[in-house]
C-alpha positions in Angstrom: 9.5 -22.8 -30.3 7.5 -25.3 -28.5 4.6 -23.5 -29.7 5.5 -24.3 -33.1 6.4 -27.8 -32.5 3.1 -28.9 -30.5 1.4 -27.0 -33.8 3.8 -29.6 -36.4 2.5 -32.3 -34.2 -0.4 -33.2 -36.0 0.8 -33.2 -39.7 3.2 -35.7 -38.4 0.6 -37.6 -37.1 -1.7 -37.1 -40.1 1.4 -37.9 -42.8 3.2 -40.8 -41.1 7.4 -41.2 -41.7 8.5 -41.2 -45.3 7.9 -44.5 -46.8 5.4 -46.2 -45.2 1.8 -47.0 -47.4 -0.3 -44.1 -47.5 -3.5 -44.4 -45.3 -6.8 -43.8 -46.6 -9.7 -41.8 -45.1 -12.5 -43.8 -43.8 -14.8 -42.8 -45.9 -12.7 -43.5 -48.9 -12.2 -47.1 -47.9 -15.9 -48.1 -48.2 -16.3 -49.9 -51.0 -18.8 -48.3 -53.9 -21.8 -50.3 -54.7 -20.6 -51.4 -58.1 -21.9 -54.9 -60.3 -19.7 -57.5 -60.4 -19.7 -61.1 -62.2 -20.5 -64.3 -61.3 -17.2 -65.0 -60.2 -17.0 -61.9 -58.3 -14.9 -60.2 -60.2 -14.9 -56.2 -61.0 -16.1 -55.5 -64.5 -14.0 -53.6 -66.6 -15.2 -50.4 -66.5 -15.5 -50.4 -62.1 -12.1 -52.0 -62.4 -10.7 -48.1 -64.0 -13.5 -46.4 -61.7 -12.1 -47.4 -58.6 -8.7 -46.9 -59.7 -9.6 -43.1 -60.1 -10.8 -42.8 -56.6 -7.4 -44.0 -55.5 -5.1 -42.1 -57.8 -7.5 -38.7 -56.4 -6.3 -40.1 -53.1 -3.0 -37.8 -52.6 -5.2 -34.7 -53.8 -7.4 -35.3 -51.1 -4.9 -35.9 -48.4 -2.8 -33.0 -49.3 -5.9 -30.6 -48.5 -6.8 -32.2 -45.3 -3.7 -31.6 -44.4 -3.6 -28.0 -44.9 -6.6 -27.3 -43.7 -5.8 -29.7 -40.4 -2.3 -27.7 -40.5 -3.4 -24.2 -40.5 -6.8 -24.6 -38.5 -4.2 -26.0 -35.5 -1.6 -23.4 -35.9 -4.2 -21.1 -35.7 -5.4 -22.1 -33.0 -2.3 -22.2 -30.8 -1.1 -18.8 -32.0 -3.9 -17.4 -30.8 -4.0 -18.9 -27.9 0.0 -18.5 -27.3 -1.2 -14.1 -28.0 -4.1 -14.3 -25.8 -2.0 -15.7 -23.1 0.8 -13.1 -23.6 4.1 -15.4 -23.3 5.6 -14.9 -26.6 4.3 -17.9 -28.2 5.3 -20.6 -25.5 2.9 -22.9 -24.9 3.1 -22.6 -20.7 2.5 -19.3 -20.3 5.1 -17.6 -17.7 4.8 -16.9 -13.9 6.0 -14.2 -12.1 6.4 -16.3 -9.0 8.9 -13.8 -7.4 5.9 -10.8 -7.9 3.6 -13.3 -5.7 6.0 -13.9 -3.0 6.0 -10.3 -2.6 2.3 -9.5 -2.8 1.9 -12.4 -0.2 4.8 -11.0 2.0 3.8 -7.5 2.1 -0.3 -8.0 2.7 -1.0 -8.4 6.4 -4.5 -9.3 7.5 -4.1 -7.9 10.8 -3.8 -4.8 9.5 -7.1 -4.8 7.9 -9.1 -6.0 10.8 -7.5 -4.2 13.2 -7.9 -0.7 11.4 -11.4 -1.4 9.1 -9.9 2.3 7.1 -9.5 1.0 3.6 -11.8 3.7 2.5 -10.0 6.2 4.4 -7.9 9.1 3.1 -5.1 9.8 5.5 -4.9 13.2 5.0 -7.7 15.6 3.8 -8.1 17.1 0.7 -9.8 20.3 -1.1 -12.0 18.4 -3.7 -13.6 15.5 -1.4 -13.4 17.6 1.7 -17.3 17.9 2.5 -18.0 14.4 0.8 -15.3 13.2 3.3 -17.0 15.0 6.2 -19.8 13.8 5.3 -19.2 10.2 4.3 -17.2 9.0 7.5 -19.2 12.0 9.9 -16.2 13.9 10.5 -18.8 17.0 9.9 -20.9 15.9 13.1 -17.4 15.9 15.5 -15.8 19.1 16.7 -11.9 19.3 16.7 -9.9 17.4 17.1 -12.0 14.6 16.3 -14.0 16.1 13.4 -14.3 19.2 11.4 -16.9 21.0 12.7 -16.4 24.7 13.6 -13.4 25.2 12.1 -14.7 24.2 8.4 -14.1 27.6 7.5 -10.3 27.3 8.4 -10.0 24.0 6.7 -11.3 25.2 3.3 -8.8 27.8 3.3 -6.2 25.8 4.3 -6.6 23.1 1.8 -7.5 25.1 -1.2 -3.2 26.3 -0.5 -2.2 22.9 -0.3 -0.7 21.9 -3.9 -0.7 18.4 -2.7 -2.7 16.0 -0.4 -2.2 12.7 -1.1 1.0 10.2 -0.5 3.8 12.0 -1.5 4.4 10.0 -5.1 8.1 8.5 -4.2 6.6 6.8 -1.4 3.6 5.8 -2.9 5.4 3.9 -5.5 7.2 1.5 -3.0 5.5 -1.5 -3.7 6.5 -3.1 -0.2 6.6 -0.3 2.2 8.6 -0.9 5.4 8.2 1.9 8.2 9.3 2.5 11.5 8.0 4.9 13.8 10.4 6.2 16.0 9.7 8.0 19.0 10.7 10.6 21.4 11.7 7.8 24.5 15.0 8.4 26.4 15.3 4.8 25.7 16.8 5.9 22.4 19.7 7.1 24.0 22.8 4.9 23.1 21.5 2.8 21.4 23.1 3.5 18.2 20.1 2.0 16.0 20.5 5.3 13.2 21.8 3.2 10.4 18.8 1.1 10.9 16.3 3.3 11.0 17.8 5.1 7.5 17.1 1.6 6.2 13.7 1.8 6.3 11.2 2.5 2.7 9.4 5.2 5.2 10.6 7.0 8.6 8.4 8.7 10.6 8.7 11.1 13.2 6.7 13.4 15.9 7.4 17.1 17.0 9.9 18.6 16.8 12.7 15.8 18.0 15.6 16.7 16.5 18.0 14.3 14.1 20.9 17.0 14.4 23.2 16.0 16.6 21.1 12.5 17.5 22.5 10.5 13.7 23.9 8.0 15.5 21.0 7.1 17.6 17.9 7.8 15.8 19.0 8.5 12.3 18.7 11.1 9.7 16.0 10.2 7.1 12.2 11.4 7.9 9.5 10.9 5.5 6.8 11.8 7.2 7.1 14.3 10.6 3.4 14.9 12.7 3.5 18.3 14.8 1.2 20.6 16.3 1.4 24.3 15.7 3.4 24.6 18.9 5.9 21.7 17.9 7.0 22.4 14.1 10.4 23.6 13.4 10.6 27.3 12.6 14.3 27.0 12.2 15.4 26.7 8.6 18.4 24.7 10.5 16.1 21.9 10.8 14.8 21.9 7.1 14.6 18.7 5.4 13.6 18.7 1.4 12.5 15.2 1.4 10.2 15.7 4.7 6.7 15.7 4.0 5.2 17.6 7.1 1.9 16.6 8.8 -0.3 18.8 10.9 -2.5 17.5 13.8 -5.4 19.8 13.8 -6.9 19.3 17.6 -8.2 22.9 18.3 -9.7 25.7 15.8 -7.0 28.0 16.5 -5.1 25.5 14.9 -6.3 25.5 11.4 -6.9 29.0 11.6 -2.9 29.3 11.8 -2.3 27.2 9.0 -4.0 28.9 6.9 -2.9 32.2 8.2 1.0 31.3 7.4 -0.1 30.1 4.0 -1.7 33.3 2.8 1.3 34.8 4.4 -0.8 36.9 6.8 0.5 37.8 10.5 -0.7 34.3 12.1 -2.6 35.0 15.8 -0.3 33.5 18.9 -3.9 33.6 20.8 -5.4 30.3 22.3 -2.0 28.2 22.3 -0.7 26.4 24.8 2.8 27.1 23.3 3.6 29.8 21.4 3.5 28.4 18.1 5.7 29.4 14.9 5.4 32.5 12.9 6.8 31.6 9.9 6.5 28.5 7.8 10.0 26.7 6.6 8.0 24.3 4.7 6.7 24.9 1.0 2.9 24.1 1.0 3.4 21.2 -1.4 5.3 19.6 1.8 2.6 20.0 3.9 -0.8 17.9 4.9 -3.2 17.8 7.2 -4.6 14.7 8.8 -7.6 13.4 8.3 -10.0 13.6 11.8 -11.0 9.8 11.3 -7.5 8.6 12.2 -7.9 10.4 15.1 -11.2 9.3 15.9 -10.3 5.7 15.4 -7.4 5.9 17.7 -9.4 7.8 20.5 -12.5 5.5 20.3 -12.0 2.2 19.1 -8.6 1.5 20.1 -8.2 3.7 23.5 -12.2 3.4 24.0 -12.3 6.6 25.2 -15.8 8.5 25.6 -17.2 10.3 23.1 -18.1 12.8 25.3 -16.0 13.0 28.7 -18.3 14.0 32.1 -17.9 18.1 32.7 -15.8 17.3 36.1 -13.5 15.7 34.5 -10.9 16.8 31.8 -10.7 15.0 28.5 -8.0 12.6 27.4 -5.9 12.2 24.1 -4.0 10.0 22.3 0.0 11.1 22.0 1.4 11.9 19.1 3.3 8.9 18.9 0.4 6.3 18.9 -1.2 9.0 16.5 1.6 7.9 14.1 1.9 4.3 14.8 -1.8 3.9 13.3 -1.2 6.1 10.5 2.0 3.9 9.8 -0.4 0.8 9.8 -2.8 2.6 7.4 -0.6 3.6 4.7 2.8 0.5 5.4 2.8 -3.0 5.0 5.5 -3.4 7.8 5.4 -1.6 10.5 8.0 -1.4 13.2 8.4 1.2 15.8 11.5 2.3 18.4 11.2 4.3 21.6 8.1 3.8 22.9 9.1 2.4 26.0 8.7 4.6 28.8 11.1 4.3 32.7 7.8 4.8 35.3 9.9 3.5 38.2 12.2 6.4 38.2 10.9 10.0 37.8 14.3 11.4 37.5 15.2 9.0 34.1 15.3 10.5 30.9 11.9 11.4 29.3 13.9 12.3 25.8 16.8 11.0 23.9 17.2 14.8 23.5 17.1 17.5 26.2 17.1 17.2 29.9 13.9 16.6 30.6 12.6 14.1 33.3 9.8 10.9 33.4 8.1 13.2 36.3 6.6 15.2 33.4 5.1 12.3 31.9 3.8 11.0 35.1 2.1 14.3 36.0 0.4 14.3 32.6 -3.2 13.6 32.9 -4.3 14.9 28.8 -2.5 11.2 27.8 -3.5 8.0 29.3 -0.1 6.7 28.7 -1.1 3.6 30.6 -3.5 2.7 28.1 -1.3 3.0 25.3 1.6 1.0 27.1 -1.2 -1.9 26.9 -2.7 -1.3 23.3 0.9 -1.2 22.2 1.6 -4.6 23.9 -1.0 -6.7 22.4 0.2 -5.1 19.3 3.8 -6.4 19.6 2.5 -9.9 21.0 0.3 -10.1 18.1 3.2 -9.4 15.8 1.0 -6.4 14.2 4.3 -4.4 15.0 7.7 -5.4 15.9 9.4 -3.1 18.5 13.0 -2.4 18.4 13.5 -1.0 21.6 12.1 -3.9 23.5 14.1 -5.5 26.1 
């Protein structure tokens, strides 16, 4: 209502309270040019005339004051409409809405990443224009398409789906962690934690079976190799969205293989790799090259191309994650990534028995490197670790 009232405002104003002397119009009050006597007196006939003018008075006034009266509420009910607050005069402010925009945008994220154009995962329509547009198409696997284009088509044009699954797109404030593989896990009894996150991501095939306690339940979002998914319906999760690192051609070729449910070739893996798929297509992406690419060479700095003699280095899986978390999550926390190097014989898993000696004889990660990108991430509070001591 104090629309309306600021509107009444002026007809007060014009009218003034009940019973005082009506006020005349400026250019009423000049006195007309008429002849008077000697004395100075009005003849007769002005006398009457001037009489007229002020018995017209209250006509006059009435119609300034309707016009003056609807010209004003005019005005503010227009503007009250225009500004959309249901005909208040200070339009509301969702002060609680820009809190949250404020809270959830992180600056760091953008300067430290430079992806805002980037797709995370690829996709059947803009796949050559992709290629092309970030030169994923002059980079062989793993970071770029070329020579297994072929493979990728055919892949993709299976894939119902390749964008940000649409329940986690809609979380207008996405929190993530990223929790990893680290024996530091064990114990630690952080699984109702981690189920609090908006998005959960995790790598391989690290089981949550058995492990609740420790590392949780939920995944969102699970990044594997061929030679790391589950092929175990035990391990089947509805609301896990499943996310394929494509580093060789055999790779893709396999995908697409399983997804024209064809006999998929075991030849040029490391691992044997699945045979069947568990997940429905619509469950399933691929990663986009760049995030690869961005990882390897402008975070790691690793060589574009590495000298014959020597045998090219990777990022892991887990840091893989951490910088699609970044791209796609406003908060981004992770939980073990810390690593034992003083003792070779101390868990290298929360799961399984196997030992830090294998991580310490690995020369396709340079998990040193990563220790220290992942440092002056935590000091620079562009993720918060859970696991550190």
């Amino acid at each position: 209502m104090f629309c309306l009232q600021a509107a009444m405002r002026p007809l007060f104003i014009l009218s003034g309270s009940e019973g005082d002397a009506p006020e005349i119009p400026l250019g009423i009050m000049k006195r007309s040019r008429v002849p008077r006597d000697g004395m100075g007196a009005l003849p007769a006939s002005s006398f009457w005339h001037q009489k007229s003018i002020l018995r017209g008075h209250p006509v006059m006034r009435k119609f300034l004051l309707a016009v003056t009266l609807i010209a004003v509420l005019f005005h503010f009910i227009l503007h009250c409409i225009l500004q959309k607050s249901s005909f208040y005069w200070v339009p509301t402010v969702n002060v609680g809405k820009i809190q949250v925009i404020e809270m959830c945008f992180n600056q760091k994220f953008r300067f430290l990443l430079n992806m805002s154009d980037v797709e995370p995962f690829l996709c059947y329509g803009s796949f050559q224009q992709q290629s092309v547009l970030h030169g994923s198409n002059k980079f062989d696997l793993p970071y770029g398409v070329r020579k297994g284009e072929r493979f990728f088509k055919t892949a993709l044009s299976k894939l119902e789906n390749c964008h940000i699954p649409e329940e986690v797109e809609k979380v207008p404030c996405k929190r993530c962690v990223v929790v990893g593989n680290g024996g530091i896990l064990r114990n630690k009894t952080l699984g109702k934690k981690i189920d609090s996150y908006d998005i959960v991501i995790r790598m391989n095939n690290a089981p949550v079976i058995g492990y609740e306690q420790d590392v949780g339940r939920k995944t969102t979002f699970r990044l594997c190799y061929p030679e790391s998914i589950f092929s175990d319906p035990v391990h089947y999760d509805p609301n896990t969205t499943v996310v394929l690192l494509a580093f060789k051609p055999h790779d893709v070729k396999w995908l697409s293989e399983l997804l024209l449910h064809k006999h998929a070739s075991t030849y040029g893996f490391w691992k044997k790799p699945a045979l069947r798929m568990i997940y429905p297509s619509m469950q399933i992406r691929i990663l986009n090259p760049v995030v690869l690419r961005k990882v390897a060479h402008e975070m790691l700095h690793f060589p574009i191309r590495f000298p014959k003699t020597k045998k090219p280095t990777h990022p892991t899986t887990g840091l893989i994650a951490i910088v699609l978390a970044l791209h796609i999550c406003n908060e981004v926390h992770i939980a073990g990534f810390k690593y034992n190097f003083t003792s070779q014989n101390s868990s290298l898993h929360y799961y399984g028995n196997e030992t830090m000696s294998l991580m310490i004889e690995n020369e396709y990660h340079n998990i040193t490197a990563e220790q220290r990108l992942l440092g002056r991430f935590v000091e620079n509070k562009t993720i918060i670790n859970l696991t550190q001591d």
